[in-house]
GUZA-907012 format. One record per residue (C-alpha): residue in three letters; x, y, z. Coordinates in steps of 0.05 Angstrom, whole numbers, plus 5000, padded with zeros to 4 digits. Layout:
BEGIN
   residuo      X      Y      Z
       ala      X      Y      Z
...
This chain:
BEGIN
   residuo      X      Y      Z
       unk   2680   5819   6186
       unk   2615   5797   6158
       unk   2621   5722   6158
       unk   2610   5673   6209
       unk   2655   5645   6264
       unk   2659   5580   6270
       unk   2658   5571   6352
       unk   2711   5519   6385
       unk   2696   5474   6436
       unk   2724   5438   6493
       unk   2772   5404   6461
       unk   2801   5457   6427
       unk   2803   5504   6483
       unk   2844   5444   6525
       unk   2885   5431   6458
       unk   2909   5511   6459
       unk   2920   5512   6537
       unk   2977   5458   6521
       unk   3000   5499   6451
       unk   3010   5559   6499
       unk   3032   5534   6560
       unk   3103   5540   6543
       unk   3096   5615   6532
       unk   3036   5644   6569
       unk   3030   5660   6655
       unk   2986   5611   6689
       unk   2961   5677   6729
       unk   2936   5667   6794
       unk   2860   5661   6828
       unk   2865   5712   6879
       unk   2809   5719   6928
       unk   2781   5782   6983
       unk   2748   5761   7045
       unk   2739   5833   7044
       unk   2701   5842   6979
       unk   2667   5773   7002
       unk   2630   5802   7053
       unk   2611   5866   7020
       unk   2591   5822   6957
       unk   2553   5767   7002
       unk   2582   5719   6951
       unk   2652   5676   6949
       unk   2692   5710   6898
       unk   2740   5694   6858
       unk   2793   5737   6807
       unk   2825   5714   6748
       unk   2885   5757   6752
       unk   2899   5762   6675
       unk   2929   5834   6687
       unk   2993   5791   6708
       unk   2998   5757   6635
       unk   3045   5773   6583
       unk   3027   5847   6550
       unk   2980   5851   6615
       unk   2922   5821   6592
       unk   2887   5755   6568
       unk   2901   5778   6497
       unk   2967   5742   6497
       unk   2931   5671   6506
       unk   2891   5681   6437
       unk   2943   5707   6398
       unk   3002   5652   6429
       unk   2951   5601   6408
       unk   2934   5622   6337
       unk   3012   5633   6323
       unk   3039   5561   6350
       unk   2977   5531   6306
       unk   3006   5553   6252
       unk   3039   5497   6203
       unk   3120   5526   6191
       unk   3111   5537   6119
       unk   3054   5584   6138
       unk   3088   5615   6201
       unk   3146   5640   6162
       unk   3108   5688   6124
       unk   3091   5731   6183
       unk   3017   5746   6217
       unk   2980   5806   6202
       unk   2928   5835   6247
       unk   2892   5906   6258
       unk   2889   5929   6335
       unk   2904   5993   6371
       unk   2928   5962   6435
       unk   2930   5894   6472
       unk   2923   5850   6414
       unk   2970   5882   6372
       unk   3023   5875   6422
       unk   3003   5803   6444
       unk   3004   5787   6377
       unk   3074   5816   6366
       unk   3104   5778   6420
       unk   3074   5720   6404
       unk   3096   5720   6331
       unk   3167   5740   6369
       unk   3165   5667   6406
       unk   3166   5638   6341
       unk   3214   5692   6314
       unk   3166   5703   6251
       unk   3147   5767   6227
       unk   3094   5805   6257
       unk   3050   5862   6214
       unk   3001   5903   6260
       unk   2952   5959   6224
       unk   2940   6014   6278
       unk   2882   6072   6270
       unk   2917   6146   6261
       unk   2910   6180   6335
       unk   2915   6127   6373
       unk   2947   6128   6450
       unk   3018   6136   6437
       unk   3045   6091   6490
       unk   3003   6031   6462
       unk   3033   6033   6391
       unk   3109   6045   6432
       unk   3090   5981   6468
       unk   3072   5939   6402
       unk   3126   5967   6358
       unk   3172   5939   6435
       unk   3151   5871   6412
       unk   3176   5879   6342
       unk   3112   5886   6304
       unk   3118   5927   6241
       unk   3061   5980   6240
       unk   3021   6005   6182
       unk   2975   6075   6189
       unk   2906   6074   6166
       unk   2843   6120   6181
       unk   2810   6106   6242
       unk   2747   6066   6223
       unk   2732   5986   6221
       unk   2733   5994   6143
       unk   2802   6019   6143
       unk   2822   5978   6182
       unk   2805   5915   6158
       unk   2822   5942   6085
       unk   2891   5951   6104
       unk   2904   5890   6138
       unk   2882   5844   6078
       unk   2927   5891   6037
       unk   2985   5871   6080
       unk   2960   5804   6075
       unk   2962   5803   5995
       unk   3025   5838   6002
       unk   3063   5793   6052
       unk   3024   5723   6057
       unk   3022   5737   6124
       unk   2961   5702   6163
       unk   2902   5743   6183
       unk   2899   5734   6261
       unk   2833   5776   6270
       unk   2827   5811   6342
       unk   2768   5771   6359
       unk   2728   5732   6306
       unk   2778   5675   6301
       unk   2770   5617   6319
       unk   2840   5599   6351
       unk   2837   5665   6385
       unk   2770   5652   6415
       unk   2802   5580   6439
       unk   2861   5618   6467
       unk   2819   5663   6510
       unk   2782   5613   6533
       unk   2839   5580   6573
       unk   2833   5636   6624
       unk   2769   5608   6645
       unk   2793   5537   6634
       unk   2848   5550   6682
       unk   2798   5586   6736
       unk   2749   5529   6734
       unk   2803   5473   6743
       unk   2821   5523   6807
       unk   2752   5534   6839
       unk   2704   5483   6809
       unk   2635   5507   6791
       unk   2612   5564   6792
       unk   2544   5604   6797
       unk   2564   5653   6752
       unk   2620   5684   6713
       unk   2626   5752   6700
       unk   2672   5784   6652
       unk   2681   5846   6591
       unk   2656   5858   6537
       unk   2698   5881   6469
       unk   2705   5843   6404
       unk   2682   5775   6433
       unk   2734   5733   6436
       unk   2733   5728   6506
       unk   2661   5728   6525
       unk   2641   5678   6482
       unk   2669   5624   6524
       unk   2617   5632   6576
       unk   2566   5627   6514
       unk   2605   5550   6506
       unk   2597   5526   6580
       unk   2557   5479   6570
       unk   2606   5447   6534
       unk   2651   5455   6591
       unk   2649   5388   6649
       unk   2613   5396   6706
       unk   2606   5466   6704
       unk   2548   5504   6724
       unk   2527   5551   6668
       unk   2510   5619   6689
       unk   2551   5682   6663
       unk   2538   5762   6683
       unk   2560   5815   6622
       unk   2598   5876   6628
       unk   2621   5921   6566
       unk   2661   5967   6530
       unk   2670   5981   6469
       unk   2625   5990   6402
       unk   2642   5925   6379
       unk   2626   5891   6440
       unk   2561   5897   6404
       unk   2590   5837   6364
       unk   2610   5797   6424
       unk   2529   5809   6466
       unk   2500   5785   6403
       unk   2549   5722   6392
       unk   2556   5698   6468
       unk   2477   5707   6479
       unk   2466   5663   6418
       unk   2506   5608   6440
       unk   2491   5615   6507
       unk   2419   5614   6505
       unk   2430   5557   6454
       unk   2448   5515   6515
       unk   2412   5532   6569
       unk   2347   5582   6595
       unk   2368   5649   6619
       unk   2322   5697   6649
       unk   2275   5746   6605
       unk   2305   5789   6652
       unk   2374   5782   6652
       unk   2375   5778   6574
       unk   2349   5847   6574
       unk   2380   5880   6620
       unk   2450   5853   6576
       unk   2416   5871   6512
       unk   2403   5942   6546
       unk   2479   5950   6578
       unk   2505   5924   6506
       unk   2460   5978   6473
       unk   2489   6032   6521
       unk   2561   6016   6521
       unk   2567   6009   6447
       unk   2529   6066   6413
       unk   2550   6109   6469
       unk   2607   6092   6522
       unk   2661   6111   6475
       unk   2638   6172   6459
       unk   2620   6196   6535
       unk   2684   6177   6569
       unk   2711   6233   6513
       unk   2665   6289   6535
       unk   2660   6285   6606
       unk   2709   6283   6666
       unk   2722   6216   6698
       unk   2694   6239   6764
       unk   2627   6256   6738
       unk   2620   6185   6699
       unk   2635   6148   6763
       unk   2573   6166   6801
       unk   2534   6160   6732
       unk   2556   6084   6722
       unk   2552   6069   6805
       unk   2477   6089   6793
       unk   2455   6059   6724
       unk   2493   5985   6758
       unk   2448   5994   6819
       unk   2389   6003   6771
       unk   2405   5947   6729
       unk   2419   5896   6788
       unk   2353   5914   6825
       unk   2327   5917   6756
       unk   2348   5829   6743
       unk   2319   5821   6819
       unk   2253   5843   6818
């Protein structure tokens, strides 16, 4: 998806926490005096593995299906994912008892396409690249009317996401930083908009994941440093992690046993943290 996104902001993200709030889990902040005193930091988890489909995906895709005028709504949504958002989507487009059309990459886990055909999403096969994908869903699209509700680089998504962290800073206040993953976007970019966000201090830490988190580096980092200073040092050690993950996490956790990745990923974190503190 080539063109650009146009960010939301404070307002919106509020606006979809209300849209949603009949439908999503206000999941809970949990906290580890444990993990406190190994960290040597006051932690706090977002515990979006207790929302609807088991991730934050349902918040995005609730709030760009109840934004939807009626006329529009009753001709379905239409999205490409081989997982959480397909399913979030699905059961979101279920709340509203509209159709549902998800496009799903051939060879993909088994027990995530059972799980979005369980919300009553009608799939549609494609080959497994971004090209196919995208190609297929704006057949559907042309086919159905349906609404494009794209995985990440929507706007109502991103706004729907971003009530996970609108939620954990109402809990906890400010915070020194915020640390989250890394996919499409959608969820990262928030931190990139916290400057727009009251009395919140603006400092964010990047994990990743997959090859298009490559997408969602580039986007948060040019919000984010939009708004504030960040660190030479910081900036590259993200740049450097987003490099890694994308061109070759995928293909790694593939090859090689999950026992010999762990020790791999324990020491390249160690490297990068001294690495940001020198």
């Amino acid at each position: 998806m080539s063109d650009p996104v146009d960010l939301p902001g404070y307002a919106d993200v509020e606006a979809a926490a209300a849209r949603i709030a009949p439908h999503a889990q206000r999941t809970p902040v949990l906290r580890s005096r444990s993990i406190d005193a190994l960290a040597g930091a006051e932690l706090h988890f977002k515990c979006e593995n207790l929302q609807r489909v088991g991730a934050f995906k349902f918040r995005g895709a609730c709030n760009a299906v109840w934004s939807l005028p009626d006329a529009v709504a009753a001709r379905g949504v239409v999205t490409h994912s081989s997982g959480n958002h397909g399913a979030a989507l699905a059961l979101a487009a279920r709340t509203r008892g509209i159709p549902a059309h998800v496009v799903v990459p051939e060879g993909a886990v088994k027990s995530k396409l059972a799980a979005i055909e369980a919300s009553g999403a009608i799939l549609h096969r494609c080959a497994p690249t971004i090209a196919a994908r995208e190609a297929a869903a704006e057949k559907v699209r042309a086919d159905t009317g349906a609404t494009l509700v794209h995985p990440y680089a929507d706007p109502r998504v991103i706004a729907g996401q971003g009530t996970a962290a609108l939620e954990l800073l109402r809990e906890t206040g400010a915070l020194d930083a915020l640390v989250t993953p890394v996919g499409g976007g959608g969820l990262i970019t928030v931190p990139g908009l916290l400057g727009t966000f009251p009395t919140v201090a603006p400092a964010a830490l990047f994990a990743t994941d997959k090859v298009s988190s490559i997408f969602g580096h580039s986007s948060a980092m040019r919000h984010y440093a939009s708004r504030m200073a960040l660190p030479g040092r910081l900036i590259a050690a993200a740049c450097a992690v987003a490099a890694l993950g994308g061109f070759v996490g995928a293909t790694v956790v593939t090859i090689f046993p999950p026992d010999a990745i762990r020790p791999t990923v324990l020491v390249i974190l160690v490297v990068l943290f001294a690495y940001t503190l020198a």
